[in-house]
C-alpha positions as CSV (number, residue, x, y, z in Angstrom):
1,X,-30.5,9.6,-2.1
2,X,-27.8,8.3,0.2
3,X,-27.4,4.8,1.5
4,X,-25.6,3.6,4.6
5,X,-23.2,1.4,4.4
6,X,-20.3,0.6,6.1
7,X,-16.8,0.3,4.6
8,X,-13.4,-1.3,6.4
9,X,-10.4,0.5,5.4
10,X,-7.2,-0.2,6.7
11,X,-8.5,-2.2,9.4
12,X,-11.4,0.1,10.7
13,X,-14.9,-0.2,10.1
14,X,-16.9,3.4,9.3
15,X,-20.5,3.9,9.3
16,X,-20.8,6.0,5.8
17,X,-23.8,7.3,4.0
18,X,-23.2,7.5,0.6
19,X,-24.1,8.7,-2.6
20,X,-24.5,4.7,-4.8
21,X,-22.6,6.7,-7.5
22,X,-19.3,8.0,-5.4
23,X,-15.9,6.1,-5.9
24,X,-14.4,4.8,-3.2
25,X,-11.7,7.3,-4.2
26,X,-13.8,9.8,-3.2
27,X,-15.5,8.2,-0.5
28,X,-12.2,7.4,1.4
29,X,-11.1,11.1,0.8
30,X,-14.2,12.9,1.2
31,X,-16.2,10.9,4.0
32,X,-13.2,9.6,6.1
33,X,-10.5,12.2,5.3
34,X,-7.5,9.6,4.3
35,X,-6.1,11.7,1.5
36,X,-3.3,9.7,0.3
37,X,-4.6,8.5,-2.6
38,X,-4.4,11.1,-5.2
39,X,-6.7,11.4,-8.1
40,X,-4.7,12.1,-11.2
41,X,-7.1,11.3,-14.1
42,X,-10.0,9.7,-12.8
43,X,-10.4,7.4,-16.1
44,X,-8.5,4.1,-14.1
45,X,-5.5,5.8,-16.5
46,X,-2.5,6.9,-13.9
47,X,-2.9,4.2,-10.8
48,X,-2.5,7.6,-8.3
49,X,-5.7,6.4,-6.6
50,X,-4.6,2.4,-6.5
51,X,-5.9,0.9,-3.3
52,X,-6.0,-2.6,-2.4
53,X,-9.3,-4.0,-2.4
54,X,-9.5,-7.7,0.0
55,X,-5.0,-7.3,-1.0
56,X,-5.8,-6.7,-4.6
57,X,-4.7,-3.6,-6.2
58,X,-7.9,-1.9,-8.1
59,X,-8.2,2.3,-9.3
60,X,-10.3,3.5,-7.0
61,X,-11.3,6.3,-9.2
62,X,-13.4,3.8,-11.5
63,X,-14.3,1.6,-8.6
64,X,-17.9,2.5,-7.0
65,X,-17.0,2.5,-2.9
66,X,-21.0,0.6,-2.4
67,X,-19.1,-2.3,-4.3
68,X,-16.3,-2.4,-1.5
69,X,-18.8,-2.9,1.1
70,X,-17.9,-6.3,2.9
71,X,-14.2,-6.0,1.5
72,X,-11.3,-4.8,3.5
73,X,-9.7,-1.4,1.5
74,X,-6.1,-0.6,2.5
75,X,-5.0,2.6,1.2
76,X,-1.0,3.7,1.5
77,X,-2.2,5.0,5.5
78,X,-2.3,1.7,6.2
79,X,1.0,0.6,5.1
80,X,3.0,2.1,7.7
81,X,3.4,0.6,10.8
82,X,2.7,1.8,14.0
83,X,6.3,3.7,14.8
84,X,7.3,4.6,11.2
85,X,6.8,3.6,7.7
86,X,6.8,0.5,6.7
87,X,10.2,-1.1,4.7
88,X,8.9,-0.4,1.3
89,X,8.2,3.1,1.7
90,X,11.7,3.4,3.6
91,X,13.2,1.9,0.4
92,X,11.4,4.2,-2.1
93,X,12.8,6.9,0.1
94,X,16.4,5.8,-0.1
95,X,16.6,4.8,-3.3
96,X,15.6,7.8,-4.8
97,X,11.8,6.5,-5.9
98,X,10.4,9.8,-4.6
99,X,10.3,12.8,-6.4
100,X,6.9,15.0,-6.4
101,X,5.0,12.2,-4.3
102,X,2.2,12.4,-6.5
103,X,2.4,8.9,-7.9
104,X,4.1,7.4,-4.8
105,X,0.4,6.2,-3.1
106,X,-0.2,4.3,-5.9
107,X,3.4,2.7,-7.1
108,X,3.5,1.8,-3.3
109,X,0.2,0.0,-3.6
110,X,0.8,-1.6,-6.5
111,X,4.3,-2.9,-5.5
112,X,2.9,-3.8,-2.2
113,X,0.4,-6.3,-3.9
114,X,3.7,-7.2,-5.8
115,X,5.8,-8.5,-3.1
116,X,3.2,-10.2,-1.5
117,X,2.2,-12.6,-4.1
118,X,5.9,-12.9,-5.8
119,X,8.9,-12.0,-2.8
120,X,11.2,-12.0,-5.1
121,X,10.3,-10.2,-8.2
122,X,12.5,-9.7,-11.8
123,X,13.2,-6.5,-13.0
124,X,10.8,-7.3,-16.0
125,X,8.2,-8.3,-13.6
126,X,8.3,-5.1,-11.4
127,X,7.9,-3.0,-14.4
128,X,5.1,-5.2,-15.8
129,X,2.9,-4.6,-12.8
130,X,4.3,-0.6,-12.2
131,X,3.1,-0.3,-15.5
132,X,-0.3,0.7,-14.3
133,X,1.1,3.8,-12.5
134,X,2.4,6.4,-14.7
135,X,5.4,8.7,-13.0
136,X,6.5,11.9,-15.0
137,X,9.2,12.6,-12.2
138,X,11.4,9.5,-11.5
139,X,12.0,7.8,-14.3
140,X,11.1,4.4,-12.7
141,X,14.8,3.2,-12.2
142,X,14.5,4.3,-8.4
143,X,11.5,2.6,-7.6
144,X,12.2,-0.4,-9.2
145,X,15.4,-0.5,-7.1
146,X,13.1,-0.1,-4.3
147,X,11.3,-2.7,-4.8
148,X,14.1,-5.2,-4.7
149,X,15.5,-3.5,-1.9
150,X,12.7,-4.4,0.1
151,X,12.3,-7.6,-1.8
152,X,15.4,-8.5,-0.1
153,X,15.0,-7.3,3.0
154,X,18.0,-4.8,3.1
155,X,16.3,-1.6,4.3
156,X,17.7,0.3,7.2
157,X,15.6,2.2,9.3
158,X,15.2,5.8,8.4
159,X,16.4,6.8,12.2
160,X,20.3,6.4,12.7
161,X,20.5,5.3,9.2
162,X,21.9,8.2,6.5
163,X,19.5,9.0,3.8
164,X,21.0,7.7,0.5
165,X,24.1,6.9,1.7
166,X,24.7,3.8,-0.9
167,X,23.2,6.1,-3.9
168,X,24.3,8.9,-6.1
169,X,21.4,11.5,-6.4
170,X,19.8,11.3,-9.9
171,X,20.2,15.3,-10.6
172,X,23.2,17.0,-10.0
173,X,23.0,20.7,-9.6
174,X,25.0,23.2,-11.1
């Protein structure tokens, strides 16, 4: 038996019937077709489905979407800004904090809920809270540079600006 409901994600409120026993990770993929979250394990093990629930980071995978109702969900959608991404996700580009992408919707969520309750975060500290997302592809040295890049403020815009152009790639080919 479904229930309506109505969830707010990223800012917009959508009328939903729902299964009581769906996860908001599959709610927010299946019923309103914002797929950046990934599901990686669905046991609240990898932090690919991180979302922030009222600006706190929880896995949506393990968390039931009836139990958002009355909250405000941001996924990584609703990090960007209106004319691009926003600086973090310009940062994780440009320092190298992307590789498959798979992890990237929830390392950006989690990092997101970082800066905005410590600015200025140690390396220690951005690895403590990271530590919820599990990356095979990076190697985590990118995206914690990332993070103080946009800590500090010193992300160009992606238009005009070369792409790594104060980093050496991590692989070299050949």
């Amino acid at each position: 038996m479904k229930v309506a409901a109505t969830l707010t994600v990223n800012g917009t409120n959508y009328p939903v019937e729902l299964d009581p026993h769906v996860s908001l990770l599959r709610a927010v993929r299946d019923e309103l077709g914002l797929t950046g979250s990934k599901e990686g394990c669905d046991d609240s093990e990898c932090g690919a489905c991180m979302m922030l629930l009222d600006g706190a980071p929880v896995n949506a995978c393990s968390y039931l979407a009836m139990q958002a109702v009355g909250k405000d969900v941001t996924t990584v959608e609703g990090l960007a800004g209106d004319d691009e991404v926003g600086p973090l996700q310009r940062a994780f580009l440009q320092q190298f904090g992307v590789q498959c992408g798979f992890c990237t919707p929830g390392m950006l969520i989690s990092a997101t809920a970082l800066l905005r309750s410590n600015p200025h975060p140690t390396d220690d500290e951005i690895r403590l809270v990271l530590s919820g997302n599990l990356c095979r592809c990076t190697g985590y040295d990118g995206i914690v540079k990332a993070v103080h890049r946009a800590a500090a403020g010193d992300v160009p815009p992606l238009r005009g600006a070369p792409l790594h152009a104060d980093a050496t790639p991590p692989h070299h080919a050949g």
